[in-house]
MOPAC internal coordinates of N, CA, C and O (Angstrom, degrees):
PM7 1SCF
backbone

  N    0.0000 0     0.00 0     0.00 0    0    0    0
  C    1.4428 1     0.00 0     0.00 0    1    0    0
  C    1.5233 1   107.95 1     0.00 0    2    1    0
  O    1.2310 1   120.01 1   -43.90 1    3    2    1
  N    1.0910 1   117.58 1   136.10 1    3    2    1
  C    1.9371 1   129.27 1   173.71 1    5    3    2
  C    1.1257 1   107.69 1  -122.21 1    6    5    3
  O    1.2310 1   128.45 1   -44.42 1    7    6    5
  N    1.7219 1   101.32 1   135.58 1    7    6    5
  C    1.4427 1   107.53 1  -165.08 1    9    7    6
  C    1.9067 1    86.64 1  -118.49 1   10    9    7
  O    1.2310 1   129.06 1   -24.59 1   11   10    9
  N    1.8012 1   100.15 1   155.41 1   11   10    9
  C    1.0592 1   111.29 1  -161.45 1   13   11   10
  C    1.5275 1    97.91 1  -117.97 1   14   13   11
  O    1.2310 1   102.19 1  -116.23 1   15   14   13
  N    1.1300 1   150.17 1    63.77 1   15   14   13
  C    1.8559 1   130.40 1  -170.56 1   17   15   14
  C    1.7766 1   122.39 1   -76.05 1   18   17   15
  O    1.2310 1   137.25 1   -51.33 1   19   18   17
  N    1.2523 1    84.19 1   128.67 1   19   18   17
  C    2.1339 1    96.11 1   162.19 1   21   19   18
  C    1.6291 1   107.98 1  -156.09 1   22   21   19
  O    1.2310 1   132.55 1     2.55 1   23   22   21
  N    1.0808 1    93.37 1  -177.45 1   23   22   21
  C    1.7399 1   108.23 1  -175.75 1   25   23   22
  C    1.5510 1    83.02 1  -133.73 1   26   25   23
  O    1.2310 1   138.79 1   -29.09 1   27   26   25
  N    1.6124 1    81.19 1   150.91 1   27   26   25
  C    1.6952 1   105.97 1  -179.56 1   29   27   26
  C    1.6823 1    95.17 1  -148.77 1   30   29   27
  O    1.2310 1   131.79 1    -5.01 1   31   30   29
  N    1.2133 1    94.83 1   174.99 1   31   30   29
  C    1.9670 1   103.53 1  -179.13 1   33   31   30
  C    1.1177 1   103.54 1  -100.30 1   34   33   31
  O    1.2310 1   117.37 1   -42.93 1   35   34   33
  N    1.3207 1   122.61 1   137.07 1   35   34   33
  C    1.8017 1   117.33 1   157.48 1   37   35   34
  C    1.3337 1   119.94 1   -76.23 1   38   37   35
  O    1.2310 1   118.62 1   -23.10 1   39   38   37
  N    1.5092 1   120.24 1   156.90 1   39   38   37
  C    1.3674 1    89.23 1   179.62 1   41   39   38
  C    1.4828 1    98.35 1  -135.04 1   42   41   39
  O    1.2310 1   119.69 1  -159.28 1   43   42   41
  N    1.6088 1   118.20 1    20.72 1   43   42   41
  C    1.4414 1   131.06 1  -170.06 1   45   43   42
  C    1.2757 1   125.55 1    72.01 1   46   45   43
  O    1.2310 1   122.84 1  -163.71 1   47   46   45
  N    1.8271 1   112.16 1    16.29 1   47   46   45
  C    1.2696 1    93.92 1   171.27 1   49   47   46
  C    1.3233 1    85.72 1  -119.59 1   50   49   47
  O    1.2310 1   125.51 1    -3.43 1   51   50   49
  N    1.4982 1   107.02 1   176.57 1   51   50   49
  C    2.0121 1   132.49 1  -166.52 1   53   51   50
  C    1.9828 1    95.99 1   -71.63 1   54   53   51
  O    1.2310 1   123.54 1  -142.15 1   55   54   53
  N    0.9361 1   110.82 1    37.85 1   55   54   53
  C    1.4771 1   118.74 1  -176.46 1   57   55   54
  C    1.5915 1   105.55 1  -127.34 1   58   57   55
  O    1.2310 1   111.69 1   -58.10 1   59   58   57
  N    1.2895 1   133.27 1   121.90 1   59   58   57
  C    1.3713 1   131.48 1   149.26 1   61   59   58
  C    1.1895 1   134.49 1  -125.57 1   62   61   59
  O    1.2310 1   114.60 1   -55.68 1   63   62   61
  N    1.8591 1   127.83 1   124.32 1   63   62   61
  C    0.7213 1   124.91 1  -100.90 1   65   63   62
  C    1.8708 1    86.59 1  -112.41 1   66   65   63
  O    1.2310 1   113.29 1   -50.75 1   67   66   65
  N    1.0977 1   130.29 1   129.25 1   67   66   65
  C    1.2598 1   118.65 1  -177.99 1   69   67   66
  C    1.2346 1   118.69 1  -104.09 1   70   69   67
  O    1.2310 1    93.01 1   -49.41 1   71   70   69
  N    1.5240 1   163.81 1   130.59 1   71   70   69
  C    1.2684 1   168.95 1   -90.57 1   73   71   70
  C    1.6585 1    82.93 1  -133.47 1   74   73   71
  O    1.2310 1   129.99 1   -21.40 1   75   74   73
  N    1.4006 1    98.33 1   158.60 1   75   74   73
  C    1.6810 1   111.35 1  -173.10 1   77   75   74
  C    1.4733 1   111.51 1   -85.59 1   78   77   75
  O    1.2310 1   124.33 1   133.88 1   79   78   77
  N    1.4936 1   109.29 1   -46.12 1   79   78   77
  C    1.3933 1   115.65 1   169.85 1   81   79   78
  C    1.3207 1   124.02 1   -60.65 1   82   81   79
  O    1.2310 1   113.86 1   148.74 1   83   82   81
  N    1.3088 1   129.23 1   -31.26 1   83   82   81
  C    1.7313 1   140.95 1   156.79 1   85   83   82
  C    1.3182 1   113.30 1   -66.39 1   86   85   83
  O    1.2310 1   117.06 1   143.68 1   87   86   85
  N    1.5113 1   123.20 1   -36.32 1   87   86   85
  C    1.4156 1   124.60 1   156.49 1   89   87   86
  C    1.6117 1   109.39 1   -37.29 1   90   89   87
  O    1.2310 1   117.86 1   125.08 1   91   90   89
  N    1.3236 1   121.67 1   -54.92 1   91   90   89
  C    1.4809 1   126.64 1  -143.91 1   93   91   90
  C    1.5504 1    83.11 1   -98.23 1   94   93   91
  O    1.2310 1   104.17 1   142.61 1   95   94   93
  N    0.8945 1   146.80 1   -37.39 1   95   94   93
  C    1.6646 1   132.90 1   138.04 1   97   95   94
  C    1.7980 1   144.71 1     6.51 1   98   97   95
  O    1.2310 1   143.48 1   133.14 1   99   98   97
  N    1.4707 1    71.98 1   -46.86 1   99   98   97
  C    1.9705 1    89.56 1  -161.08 1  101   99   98
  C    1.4225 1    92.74 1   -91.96 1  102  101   99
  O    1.2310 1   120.35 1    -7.85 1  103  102  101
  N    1.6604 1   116.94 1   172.15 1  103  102  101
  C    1.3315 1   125.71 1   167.87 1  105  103  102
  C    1.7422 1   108.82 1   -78.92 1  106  105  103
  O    1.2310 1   122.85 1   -14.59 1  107  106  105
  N    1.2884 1   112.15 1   165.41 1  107  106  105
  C    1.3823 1    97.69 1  -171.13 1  109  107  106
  C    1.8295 1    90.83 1  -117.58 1  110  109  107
  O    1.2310 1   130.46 1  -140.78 1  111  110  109
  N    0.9707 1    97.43 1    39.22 1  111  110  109
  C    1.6283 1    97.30 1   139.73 1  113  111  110
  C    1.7499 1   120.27 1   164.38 1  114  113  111
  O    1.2310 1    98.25 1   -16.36 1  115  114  113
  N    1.1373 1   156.52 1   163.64 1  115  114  113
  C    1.4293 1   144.74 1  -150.82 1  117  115  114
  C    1.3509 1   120.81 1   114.37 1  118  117  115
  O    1.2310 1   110.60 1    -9.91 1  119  118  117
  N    1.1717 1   135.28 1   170.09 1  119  118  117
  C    1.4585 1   130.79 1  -169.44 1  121  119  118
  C    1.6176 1    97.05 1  -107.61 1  122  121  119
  O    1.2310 1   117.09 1   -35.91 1  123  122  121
  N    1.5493 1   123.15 1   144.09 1  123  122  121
  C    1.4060 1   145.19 1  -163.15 1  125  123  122
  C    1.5795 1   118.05 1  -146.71 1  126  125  123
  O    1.2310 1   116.12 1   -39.50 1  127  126  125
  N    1.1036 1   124.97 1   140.50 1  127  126  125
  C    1.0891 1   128.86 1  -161.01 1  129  127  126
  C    1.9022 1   108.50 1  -124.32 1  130  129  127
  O    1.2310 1   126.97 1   -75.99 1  131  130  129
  N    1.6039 1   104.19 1   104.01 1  131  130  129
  C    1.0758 1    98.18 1   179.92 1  133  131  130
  C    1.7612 1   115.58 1  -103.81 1  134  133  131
  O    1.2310 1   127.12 1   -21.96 1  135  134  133
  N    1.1960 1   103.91 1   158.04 1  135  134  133
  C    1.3805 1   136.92 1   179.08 1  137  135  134
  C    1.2877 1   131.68 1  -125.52 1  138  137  135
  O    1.2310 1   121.04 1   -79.06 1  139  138  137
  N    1.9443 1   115.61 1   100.94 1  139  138  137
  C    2.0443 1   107.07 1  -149.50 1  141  139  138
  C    1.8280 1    71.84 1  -116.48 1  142  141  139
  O    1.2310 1   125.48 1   -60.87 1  143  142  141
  N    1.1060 1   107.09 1   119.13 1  143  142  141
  C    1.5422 1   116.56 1   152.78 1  145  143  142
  C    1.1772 1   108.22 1   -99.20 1  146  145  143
  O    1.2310 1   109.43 1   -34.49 1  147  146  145
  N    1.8791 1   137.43 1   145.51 1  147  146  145
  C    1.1378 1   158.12 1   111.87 1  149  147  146
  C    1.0523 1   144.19 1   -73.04 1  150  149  147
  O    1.2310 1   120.11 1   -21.77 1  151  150  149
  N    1.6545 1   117.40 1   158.23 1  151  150  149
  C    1.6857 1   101.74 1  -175.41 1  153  151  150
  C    1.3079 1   113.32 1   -75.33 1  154  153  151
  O    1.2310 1   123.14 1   -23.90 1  155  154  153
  N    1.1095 1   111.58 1   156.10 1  155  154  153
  C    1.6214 1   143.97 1   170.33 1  157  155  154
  C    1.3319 1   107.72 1   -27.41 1  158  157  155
  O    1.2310 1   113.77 1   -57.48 1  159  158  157
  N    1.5437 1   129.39 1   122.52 1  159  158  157
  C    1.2580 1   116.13 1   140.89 1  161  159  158
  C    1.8612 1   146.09 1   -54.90 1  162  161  159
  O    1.2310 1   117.99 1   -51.23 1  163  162  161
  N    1.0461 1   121.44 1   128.77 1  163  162  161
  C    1.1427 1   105.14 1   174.70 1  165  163  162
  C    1.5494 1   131.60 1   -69.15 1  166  165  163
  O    1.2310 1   119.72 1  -150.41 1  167  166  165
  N    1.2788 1   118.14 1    29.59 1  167  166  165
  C    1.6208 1   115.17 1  -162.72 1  169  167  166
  C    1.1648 1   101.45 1   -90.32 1  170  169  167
  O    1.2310 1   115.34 1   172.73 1  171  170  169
  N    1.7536 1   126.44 1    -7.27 1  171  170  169
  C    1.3778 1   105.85 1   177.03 1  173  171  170
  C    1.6225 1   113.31 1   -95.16 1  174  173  171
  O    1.2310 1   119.63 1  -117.58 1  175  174  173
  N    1.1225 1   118.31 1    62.42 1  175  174  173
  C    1.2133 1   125.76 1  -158.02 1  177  175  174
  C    1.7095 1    96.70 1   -92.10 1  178  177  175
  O    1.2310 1   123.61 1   155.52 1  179  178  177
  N    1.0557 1   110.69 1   -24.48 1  179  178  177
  C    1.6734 1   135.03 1  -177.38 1  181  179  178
  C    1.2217 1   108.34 1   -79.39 1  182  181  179
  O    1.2310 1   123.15 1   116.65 1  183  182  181
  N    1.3900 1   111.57 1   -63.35 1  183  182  181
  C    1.6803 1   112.40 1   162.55 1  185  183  182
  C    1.6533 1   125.13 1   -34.71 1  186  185  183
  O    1.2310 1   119.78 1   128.75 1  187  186  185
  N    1.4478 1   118.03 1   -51.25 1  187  186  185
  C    1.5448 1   134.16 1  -158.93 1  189  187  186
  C    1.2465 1    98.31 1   -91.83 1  190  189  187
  O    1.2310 1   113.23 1   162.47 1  191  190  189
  N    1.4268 1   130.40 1   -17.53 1  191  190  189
  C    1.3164 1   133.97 1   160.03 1  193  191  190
  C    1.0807 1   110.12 1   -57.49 1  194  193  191
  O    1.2310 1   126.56 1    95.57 1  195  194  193
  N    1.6503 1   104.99 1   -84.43 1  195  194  193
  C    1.5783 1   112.13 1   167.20 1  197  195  194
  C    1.7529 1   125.25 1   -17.98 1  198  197  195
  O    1.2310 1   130.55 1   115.18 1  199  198  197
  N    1.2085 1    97.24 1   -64.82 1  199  198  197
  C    1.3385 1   107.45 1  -172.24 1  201  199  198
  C    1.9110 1   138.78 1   -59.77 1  202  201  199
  O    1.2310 1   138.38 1   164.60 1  203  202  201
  N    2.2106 1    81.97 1   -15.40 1  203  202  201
  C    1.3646 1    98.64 1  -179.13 1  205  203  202
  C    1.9711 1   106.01 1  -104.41 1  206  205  203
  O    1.2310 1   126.08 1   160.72 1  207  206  205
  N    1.3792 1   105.91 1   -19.28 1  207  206  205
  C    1.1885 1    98.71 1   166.38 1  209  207  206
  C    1.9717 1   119.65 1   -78.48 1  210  209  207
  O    1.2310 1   135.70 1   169.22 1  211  210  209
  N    1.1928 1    87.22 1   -10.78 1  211  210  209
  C    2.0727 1    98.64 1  -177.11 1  213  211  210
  C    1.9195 1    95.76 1   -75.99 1  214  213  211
  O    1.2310 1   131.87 1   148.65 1  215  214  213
  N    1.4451 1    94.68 1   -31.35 1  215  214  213
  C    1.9850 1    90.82 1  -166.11 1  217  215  214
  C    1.5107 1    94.87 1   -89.49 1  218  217  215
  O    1.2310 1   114.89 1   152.67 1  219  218  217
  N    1.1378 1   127.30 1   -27.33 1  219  218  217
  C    1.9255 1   128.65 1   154.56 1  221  219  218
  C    1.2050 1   113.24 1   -30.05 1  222  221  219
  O    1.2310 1   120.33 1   110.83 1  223  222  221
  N    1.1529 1   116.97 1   -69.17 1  223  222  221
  C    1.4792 1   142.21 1  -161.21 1  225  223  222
  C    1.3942 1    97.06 1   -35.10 1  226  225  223
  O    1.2310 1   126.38 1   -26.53 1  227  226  225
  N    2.0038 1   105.34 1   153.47 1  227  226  225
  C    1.3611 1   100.67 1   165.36 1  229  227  226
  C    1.5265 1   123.26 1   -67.91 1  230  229  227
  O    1.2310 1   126.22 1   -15.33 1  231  230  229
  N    1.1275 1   105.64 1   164.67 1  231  230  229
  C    1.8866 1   100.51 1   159.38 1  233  231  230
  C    1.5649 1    95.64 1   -63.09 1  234  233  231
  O    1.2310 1   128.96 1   -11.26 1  235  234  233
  N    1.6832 1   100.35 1   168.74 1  235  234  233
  C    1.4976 1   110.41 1   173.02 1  237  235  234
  C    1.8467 1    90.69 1  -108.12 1  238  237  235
  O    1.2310 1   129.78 1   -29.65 1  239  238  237
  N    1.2193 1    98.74 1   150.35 1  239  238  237
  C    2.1527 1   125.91 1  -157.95 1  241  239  238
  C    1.7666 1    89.80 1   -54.69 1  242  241  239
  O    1.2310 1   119.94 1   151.00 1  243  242  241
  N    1.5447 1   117.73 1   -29.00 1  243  242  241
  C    1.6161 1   111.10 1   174.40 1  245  243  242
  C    1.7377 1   109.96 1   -58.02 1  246  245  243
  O    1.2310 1   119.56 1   132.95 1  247  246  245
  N    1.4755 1   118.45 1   -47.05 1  247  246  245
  C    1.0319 1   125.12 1   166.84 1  249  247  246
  C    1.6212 1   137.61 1   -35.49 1  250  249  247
  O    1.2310 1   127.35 1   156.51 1  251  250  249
  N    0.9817 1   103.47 1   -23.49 1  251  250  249
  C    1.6629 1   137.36 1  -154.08 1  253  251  250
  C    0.9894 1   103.80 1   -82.54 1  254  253  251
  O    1.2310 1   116.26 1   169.62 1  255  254  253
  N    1.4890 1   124.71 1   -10.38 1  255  254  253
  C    1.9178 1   118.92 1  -177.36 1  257  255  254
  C    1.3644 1    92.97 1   -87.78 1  258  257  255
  O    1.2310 1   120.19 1   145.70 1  259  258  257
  N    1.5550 1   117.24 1   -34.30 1  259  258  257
  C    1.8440 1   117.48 1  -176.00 1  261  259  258
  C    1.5008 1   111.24 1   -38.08 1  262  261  259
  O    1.2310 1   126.77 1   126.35 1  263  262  261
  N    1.5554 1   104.59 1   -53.65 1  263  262  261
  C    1.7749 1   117.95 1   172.72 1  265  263  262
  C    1.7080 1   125.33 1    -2.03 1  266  265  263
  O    1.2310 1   135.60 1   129.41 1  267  266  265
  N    1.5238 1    87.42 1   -50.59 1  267  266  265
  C    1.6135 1   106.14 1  -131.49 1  269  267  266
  C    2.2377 1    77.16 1   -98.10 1  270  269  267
  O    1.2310 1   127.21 1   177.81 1  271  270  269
  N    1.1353 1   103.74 1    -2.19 1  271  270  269
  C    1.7564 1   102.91 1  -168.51 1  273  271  270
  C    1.7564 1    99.28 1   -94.80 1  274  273  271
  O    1.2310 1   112.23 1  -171.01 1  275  274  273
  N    0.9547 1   132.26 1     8.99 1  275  274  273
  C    1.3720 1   141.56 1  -169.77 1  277  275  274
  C    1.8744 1   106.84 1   -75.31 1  278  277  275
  O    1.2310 1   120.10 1   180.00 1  279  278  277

């Protein structure tokens, strides 16, 4: 399998738009397997909060023998 990479813009319609030079790339005919990654939403903004005040946190006093391994 050969993988081909670019970025293109969406523009919200059922069309994506592939670069001319990556066009002249591909086979011109056969079955292909695409893969459209995008960036990240920010909604876990709640999560990474959460998650950075949990790694703040003290150890709990069971923890406390780790201390002494430094």
């Amino acid at each position: 399998m050969n993988a081909v990479e670019f970025t293109t813009e969406l523009s919200g319609t059922a069309v994506l738009a592939i670069p001319v030079e990556i066009a002249a790339q591909l086979p011109k005919s056969g079955r292909s397997r695409i893969i459209v990654l995008t960036a990240a939403d920010s909604d876990d903004a709640d999560w990474r909060a959460g998650a950075y005040q949990q790694f703040l946190r003290d150890d709990p006093q069971e923890d406390a023998i780790y201390d002494s391994c430094r």
